[in-house]
C-alpha positions as CSV (number, residue, x, y, z in Angstrom):
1,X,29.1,1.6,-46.5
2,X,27.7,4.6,-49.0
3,X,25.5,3.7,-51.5
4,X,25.0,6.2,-54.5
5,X,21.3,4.2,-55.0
6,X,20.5,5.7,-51.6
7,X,20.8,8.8,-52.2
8,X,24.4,9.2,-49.9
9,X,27.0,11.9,-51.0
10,X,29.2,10.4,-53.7
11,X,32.3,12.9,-52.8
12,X,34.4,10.9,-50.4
13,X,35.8,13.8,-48.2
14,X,32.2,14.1,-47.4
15,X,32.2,10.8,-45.9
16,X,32.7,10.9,-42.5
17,X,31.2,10.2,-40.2
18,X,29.0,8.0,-42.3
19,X,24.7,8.7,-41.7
20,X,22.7,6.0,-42.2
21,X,19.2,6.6,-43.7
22,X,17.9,3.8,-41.9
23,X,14.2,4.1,-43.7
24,X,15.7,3.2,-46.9
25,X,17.9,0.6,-45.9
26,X,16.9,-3.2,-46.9
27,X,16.1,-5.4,-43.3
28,X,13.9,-8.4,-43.2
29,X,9.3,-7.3,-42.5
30,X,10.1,-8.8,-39.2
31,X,12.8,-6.8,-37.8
32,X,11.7,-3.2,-36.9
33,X,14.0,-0.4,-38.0
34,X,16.3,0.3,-35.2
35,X,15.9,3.4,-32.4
36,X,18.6,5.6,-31.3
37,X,18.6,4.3,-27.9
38,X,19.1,0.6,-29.1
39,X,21.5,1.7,-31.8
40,X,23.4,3.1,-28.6
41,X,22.7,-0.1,-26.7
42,X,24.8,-2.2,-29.3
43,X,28.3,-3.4,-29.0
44,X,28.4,-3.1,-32.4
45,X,27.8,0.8,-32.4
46,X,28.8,1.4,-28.5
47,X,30.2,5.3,-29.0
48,X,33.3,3.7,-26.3
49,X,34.0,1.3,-29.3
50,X,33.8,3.6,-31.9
51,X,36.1,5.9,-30.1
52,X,39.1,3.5,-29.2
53,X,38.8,2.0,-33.6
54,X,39.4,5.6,-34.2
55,X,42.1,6.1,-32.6
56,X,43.6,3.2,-33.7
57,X,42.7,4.3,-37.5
58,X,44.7,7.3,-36.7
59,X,42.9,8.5,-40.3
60,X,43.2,12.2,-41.4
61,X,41.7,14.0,-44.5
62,X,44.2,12.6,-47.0
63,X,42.7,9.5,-46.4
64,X,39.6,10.2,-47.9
65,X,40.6,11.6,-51.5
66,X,40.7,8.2,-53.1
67,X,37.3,5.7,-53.0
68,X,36.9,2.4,-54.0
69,X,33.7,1.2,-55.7
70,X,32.3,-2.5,-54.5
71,X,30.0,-4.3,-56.2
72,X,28.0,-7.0,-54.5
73,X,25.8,-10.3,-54.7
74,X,23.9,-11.1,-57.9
75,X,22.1,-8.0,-58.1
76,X,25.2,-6.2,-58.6
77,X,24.5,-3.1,-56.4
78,X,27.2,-0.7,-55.5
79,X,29.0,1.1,-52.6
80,X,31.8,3.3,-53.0
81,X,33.7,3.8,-50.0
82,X,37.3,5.3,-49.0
83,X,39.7,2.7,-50.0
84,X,41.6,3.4,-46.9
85,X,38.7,2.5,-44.8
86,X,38.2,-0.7,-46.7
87,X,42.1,-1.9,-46.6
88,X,42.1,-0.8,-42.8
89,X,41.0,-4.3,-41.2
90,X,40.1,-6.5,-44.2
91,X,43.0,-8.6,-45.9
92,X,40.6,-9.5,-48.7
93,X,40.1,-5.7,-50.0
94,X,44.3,-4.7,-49.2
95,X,44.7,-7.5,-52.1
96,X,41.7,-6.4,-54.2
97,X,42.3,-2.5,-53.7
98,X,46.3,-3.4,-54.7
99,X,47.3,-1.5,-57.4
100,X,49.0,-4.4,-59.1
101,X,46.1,-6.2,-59.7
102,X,43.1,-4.9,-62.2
103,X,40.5,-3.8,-59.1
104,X,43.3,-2.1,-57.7
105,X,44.0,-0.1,-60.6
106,X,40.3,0.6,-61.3
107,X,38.9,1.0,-58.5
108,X,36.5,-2.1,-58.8
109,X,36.1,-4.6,-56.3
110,X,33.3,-7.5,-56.7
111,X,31.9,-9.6,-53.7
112,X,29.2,-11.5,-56.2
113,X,29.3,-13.9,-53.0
114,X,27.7,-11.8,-50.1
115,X,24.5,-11.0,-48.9
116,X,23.3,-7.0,-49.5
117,X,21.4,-7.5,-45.5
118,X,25.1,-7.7,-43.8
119,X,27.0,-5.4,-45.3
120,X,25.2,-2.7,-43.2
121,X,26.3,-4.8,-39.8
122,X,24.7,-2.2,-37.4
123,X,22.3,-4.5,-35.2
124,X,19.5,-3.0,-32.3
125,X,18.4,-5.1,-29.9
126,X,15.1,-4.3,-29.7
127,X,13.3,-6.9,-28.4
128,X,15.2,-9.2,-25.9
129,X,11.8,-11.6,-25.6
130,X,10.4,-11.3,-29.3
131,X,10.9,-13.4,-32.5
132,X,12.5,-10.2,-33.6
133,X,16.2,-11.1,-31.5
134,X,16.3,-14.2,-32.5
135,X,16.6,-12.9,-36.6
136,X,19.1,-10.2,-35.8
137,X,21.0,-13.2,-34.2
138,X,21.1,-14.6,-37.3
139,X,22.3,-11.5,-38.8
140,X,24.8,-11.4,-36.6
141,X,26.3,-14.9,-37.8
142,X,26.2,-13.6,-41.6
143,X,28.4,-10.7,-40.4
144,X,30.5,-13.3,-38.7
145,X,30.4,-15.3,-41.8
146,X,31.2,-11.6,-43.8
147,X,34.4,-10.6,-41.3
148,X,36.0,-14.4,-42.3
149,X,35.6,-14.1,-46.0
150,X,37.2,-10.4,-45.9
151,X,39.9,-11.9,-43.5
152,X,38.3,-8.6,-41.3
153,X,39.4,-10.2,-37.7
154,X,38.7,-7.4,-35.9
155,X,35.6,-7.0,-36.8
156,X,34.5,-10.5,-36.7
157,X,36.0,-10.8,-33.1
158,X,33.4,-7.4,-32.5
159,X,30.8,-9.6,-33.7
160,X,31.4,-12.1,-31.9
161,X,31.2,-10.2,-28.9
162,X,27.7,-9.0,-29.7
163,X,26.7,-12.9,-30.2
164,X,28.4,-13.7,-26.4
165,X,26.4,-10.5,-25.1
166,X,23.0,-11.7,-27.0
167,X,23.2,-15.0,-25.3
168,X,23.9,-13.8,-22.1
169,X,21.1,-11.2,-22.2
170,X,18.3,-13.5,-23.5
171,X,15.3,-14.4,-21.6
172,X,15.9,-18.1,-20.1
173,X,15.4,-20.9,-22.1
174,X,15.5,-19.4,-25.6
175,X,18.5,-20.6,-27.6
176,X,19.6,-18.5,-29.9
177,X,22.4,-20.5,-31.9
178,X,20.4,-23.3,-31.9
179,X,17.6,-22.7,-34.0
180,X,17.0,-24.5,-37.4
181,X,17.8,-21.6,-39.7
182,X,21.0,-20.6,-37.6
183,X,22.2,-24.2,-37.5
184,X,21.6,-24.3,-41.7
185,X,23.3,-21.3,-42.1
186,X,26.0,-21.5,-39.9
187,X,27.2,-25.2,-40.8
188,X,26.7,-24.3,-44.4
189,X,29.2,-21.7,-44.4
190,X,31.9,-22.4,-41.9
191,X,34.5,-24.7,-41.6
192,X,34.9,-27.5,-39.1
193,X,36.6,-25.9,-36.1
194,X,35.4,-22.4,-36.5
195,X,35.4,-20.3,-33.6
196,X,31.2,-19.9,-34.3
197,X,30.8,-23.5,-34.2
198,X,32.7,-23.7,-30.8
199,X,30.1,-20.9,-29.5
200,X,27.3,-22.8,-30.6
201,X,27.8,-25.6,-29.2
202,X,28.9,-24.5,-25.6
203,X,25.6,-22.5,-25.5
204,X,24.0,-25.7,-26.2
205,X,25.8,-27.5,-23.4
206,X,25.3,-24.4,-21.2
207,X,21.2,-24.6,-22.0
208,X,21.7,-28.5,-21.2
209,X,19.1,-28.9,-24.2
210,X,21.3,-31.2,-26.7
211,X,18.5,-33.5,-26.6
212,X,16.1,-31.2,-28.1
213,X,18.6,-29.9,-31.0
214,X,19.5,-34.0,-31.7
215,X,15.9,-34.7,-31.5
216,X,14.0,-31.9,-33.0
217,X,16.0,-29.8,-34.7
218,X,18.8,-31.3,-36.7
219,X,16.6,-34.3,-38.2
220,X,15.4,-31.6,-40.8
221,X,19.2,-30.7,-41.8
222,X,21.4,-32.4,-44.9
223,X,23.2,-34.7,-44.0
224,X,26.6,-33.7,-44.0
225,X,25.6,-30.9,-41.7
226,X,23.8,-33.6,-39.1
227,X,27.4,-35.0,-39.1
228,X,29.0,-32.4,-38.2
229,X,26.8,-30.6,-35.7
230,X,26.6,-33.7,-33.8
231,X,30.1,-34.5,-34.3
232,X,31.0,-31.6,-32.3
233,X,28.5,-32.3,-29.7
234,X,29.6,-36.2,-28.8
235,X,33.2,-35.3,-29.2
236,X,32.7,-32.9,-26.4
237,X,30.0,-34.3,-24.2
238,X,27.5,-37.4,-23.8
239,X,23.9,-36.4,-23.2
240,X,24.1,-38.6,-19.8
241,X,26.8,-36.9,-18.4
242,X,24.6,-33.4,-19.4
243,X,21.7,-35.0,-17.3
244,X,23.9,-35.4,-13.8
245,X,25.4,-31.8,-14.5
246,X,21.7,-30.6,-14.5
247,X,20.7,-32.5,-11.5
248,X,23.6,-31.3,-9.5
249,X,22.2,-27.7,-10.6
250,X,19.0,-28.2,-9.4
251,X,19.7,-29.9,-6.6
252,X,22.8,-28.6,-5.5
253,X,24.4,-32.4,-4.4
254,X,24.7,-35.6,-6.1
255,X,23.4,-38.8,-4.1
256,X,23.4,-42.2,-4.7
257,X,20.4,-42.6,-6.1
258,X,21.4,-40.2,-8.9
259,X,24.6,-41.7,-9.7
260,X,22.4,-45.4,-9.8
261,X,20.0,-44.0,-12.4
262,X,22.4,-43.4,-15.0
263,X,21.2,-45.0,-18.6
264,X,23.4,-48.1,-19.7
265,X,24.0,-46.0,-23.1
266,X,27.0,-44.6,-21.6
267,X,28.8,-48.1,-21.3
268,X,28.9,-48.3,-25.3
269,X,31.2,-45.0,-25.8
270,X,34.2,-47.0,-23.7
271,X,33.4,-50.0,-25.2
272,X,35.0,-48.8,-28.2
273,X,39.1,-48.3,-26.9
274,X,39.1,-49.5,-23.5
275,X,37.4,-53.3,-23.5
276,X,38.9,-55.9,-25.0
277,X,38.1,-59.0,-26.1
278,X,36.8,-60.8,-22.9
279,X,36.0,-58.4,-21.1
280,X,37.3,-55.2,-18.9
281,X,41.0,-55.0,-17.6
282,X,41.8,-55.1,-14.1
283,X,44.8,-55.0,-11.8
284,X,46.2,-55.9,-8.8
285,X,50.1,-56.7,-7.4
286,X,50.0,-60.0,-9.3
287,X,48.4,-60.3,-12.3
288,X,46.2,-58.5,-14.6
289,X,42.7,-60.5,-15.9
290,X,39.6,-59.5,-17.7
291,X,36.5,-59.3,-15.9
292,X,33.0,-56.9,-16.0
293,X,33.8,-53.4,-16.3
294,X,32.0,-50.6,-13.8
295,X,29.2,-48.3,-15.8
296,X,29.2,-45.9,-13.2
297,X,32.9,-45.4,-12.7
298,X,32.7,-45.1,-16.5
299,X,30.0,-42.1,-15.7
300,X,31.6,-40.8,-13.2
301,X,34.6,-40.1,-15.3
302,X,33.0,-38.8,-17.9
303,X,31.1,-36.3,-16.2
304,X,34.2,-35.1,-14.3
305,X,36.1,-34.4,-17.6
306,X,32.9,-32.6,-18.2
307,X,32.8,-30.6,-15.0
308,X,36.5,-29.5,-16.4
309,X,35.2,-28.3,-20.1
310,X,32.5,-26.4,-18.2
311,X,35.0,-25.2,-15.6
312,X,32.9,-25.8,-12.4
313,X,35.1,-27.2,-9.8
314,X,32.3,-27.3,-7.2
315,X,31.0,-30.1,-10.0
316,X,33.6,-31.7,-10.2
317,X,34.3,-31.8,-6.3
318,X,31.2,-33.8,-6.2
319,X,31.9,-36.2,-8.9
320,X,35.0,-37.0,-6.8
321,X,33.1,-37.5,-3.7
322,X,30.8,-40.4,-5.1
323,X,33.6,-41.7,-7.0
324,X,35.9,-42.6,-4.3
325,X,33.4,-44.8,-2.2
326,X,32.6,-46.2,-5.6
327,X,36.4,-47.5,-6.5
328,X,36.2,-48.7,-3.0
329,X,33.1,-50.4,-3.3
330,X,35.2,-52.4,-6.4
331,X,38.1,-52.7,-5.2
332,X,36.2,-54.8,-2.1
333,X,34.2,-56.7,-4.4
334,X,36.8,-57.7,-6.7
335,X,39.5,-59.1,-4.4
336,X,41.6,-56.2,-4.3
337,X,41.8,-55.3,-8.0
338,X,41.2,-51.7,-9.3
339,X,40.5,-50.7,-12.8
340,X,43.4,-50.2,-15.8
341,X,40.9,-50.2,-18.8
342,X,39.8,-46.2,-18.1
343,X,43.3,-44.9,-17.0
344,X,44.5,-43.4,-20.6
345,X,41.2,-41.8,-20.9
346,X,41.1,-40.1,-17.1
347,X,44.8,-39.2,-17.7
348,X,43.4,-37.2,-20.8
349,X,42.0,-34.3,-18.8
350,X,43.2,-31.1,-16.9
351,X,47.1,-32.2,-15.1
352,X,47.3,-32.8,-11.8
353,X,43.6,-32.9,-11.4
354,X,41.5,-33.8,-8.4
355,X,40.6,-37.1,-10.7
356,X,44.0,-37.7,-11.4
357,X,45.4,-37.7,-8.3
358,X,43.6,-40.0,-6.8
359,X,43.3,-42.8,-9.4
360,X,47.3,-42.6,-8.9
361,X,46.6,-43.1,-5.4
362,X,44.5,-46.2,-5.9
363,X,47.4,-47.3,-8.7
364,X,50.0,-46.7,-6.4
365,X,47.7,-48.8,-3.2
366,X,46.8,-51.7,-5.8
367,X,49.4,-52.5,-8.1
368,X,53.0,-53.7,-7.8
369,X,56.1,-52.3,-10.2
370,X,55.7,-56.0,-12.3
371,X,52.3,-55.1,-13.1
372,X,52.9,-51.7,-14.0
373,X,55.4,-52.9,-16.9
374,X,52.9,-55.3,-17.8
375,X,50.4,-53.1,-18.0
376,X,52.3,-50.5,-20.5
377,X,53.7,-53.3,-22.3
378,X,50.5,-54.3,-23.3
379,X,49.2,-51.3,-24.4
380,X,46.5,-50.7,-21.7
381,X,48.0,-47.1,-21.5
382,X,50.8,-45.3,-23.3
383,X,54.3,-43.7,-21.9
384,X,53.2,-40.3,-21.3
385,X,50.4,-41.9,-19.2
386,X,52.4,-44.0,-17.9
387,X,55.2,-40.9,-16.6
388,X,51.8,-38.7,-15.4
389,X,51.1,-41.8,-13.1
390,X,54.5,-42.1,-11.5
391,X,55.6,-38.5,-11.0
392,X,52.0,-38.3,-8.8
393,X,52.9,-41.8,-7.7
394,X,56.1,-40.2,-6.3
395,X,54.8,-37.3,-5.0
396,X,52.6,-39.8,-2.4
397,X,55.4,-41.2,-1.3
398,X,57.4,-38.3,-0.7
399,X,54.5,-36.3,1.1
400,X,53.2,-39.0,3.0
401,X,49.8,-39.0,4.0
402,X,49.3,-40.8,7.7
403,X,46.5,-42.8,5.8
404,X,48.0,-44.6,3.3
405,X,44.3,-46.2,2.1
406,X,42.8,-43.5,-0.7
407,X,39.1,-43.5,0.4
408,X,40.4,-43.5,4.4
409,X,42.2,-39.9,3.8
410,X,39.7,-36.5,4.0
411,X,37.5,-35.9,1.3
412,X,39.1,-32.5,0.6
413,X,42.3,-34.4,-0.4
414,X,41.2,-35.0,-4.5
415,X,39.2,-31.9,-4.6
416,X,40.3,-29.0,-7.3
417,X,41.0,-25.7,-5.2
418,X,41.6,-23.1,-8.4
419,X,42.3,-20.4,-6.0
420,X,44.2,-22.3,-3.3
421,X,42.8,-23.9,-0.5
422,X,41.9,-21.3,1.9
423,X,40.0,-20.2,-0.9
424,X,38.1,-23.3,-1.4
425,X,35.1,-24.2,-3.2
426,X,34.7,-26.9,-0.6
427,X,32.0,-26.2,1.7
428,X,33.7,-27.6,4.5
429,X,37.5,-28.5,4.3
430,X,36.8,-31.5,6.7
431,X,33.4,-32.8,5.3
432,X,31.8,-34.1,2.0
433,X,28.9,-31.9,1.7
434,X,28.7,-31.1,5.7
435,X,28.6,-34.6,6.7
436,X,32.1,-35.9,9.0
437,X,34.3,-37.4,6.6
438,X,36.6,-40.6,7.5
439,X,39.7,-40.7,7.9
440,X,42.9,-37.8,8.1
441,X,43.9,-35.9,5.6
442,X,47.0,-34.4,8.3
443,X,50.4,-34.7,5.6
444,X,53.7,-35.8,7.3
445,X,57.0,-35.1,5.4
446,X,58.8,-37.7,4.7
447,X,62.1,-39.2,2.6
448,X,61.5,-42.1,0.3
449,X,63.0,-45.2,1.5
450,X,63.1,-48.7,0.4
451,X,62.7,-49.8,3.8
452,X,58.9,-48.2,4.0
453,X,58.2,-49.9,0.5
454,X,55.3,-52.1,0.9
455,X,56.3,-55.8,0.1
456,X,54.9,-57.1,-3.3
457,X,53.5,-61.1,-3.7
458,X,57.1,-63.2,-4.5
459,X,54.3,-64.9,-6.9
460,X,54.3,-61.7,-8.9
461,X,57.6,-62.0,-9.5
């Protein structure tokens, strides 16, 4: 934007292409003035860019005979610019600049609300590893902030992408999004659901440091923004399940003792919707009682539906490969009953998952059709659960595995393949992890017929 202050040409068909006398510009002590090989260095001011907005401008010289003057913030400094520049992307200044309306007619627009420091949105990235990057990010949200007042999408989706590329480009372990004054400003001026607030909190996730935003960083905010910014983190992750996703990074595998370490904090999210009074539900082909409820299996779940917000299959692979000795291990101990208080809540992820399919399995091996009604009578899970379970139910039976047991068949059966299975993230198709699995996972075609239906307890009945 021209400013006649600054000393910039006040005839409009002089315009363009707009110079910038960057030594005269207003920027923050910290932030050194921007070189010409960072300017070129910025998605913001990439010449590629540039060149594909022109073309979609599609602006010739008539465009520049009218100007608009704008007059921002408190101080009440002005910019004139060509009012067909500013009604090109922004639906704020196409009502302003309307001719209907008194700015229109004028030639007056006033933005008493923005800041003078982003109304020049051309960012450097001078120093990747400095204190410097991390105040430009900043920057970079108020033009964010900027773009979504004007209703300027394309431009704010531009920003954007300079954010994604400044967080991919950082050193390790610095967390730009996630720094006191960015989580202030940021919650202070967007809405619940804003596409910002989304990218700050995967990169938080990403890092794996929510415990040092929760601990050290957010204490110092108001109170309505300590709501919300860790509103959207537990509503997307717990910091348990965050711990065995960094683990299994570090380590490459999940064992047993991993999985056996997990805090008991994680019990009290499910406590919430799936215990009821007396205990945890379980099932089998006669009945279904109330009895102790399974932490891990809990976790386990929990950090798959994790693995499937962070879309890492190879995650979530393992996940499935300690959870399926683990339902076997309660199933043994708990005279062939499975779980029925965590099915709504593992039906809730990705369809046709890995996870899902094989707690239909384990359904489908443990509980009779009586139960099943009870069960959704009751409320333990709703209808739409309920039809998930016995269209994979179905599919079972009519591609029937020559291992009817779940935990018998190969561990490749409940693992996620997103590119098919000869292009598996598996690391062998006939081994968990490169140890011999039990079991065969060979699949016979077969019709369903009442004859092969396994007999249910007459007690059920």
């Amino acid at each position: 934007m021209a400013s006649r202050d600054n000393g910039w040409d006040s005839n409009p068909t002089s315009m363009w292409p707009i110079q910038i006398p960057w030594s005269q510009v207003s920027r923050s002590p910290s932030v050194p003035a921007p070189t010409t090989q960072a300017l070129r260095a910025t998605p913001l001011s990439h010449s590629t860019e540039v060149s594909i907005m022109l073309a979609a401008m599609n602006l010739s010289s008539d465009d520049f005979t009218q100007s608009t003057k704008i007059i921002v913030g408190n101080a009440k400094k002005e910019f004139v610019v060509p009012t067909k520049i500013l009604t090109l992307q922004s639906e704020f200044f196409k009502s302003a600049c309307n001719p209907r309306w008194e700015s229109g007619r004028e030639g007056i627009a006033f933005t008493s609300n923005l800041n003078n420091s982003v109304n020049l949105p051309y960012i450097s990235e001078a120093d990747q590893k400095s204190a410097e990057f991390e105040a430009q990010w900043l920057t970079l949200a108020k033009c964010f902030v900027l773009g979504d007042f004007l209703q300027a999408y394309v431009f704010r989706n531009c920003v954007s992408d300079a954010m994604v590329v400044s967080c991919q480009t950082a050193r390790s372990g610095l967390i730009f999004g996630a720094t006191y004054a960015n989580l202030d400003y940021i919650y202070g001026n967007t809405s619940s659901g804003s596409a910002i607030r989304t990218m700050v909190k995967d990169h938080i996730i990403k890092a794996a440091r929510i415990e040092h935003v929760t601990n050290t960083l957010v204490a110092g905010l108001h109170e309505d923004r300590q709501k919300d910014i860790l509103g959207d983190l537990s509503a997307t992750v717990m910091v348990q399940d965050l711990r065995l996703f960094a683990i299994y990074i570090r380590n490459g595998d999940l064992d047993d003792e991993d999985i056996e370490n997990i805090p008991d904090s994680s019990q009290s999210r499910s406590s919430n919707s799936n215990s009821r009074q007396g205990g945890y539900a379980q099932v089998d082909k006669a009945r279904i009682i109330l009895g102790k409820g399974d932490k891990v299996i809990y976790h386990l779940i929990s950090s798959y539906l994790l693995g499937e917000y962070l879309q890492s299959p190879s995650f979530r692979n393992a996940i499935v490969d300690q959870l399926v000795p683990r339902y076997r291990s309660f199933f043994d101990e708990n005279e062939e009953r499975v779980p029925i208080w965590n099915l709504e809540w593992t039906f809730g992820g990705i369809r046709n998952s890995g996870l899902q399919r094989f707690v239909a399995d384990v359904w489908n091996l443990a509980m009779s059709e009586r139960t099943f009604r009870v069960a959704l009578k009751e409320g333990y899970f709703n209808e739409a659960v309920g039809e998930e379970v016995g269209a994979l139910a179905l599919r079972d039976r009519q591609i029937r595995y020559r291992e009817t047991v779940p935990w018998y068949r190969n561990a490749c059966t409940y693992h996620d393949h997103p590119k098919g299975m000869f292009n598996s993230p598996c690391r062998d198709a006939y081994s968990i992890n490169g140890q011999e699995s039990v079991g065969s996972a060979e699949l016979v075609e077969t019709s369903w017929d009442d004859s092969d239906q396994e007999q249910d307890n007459p007690d059920a009945w």
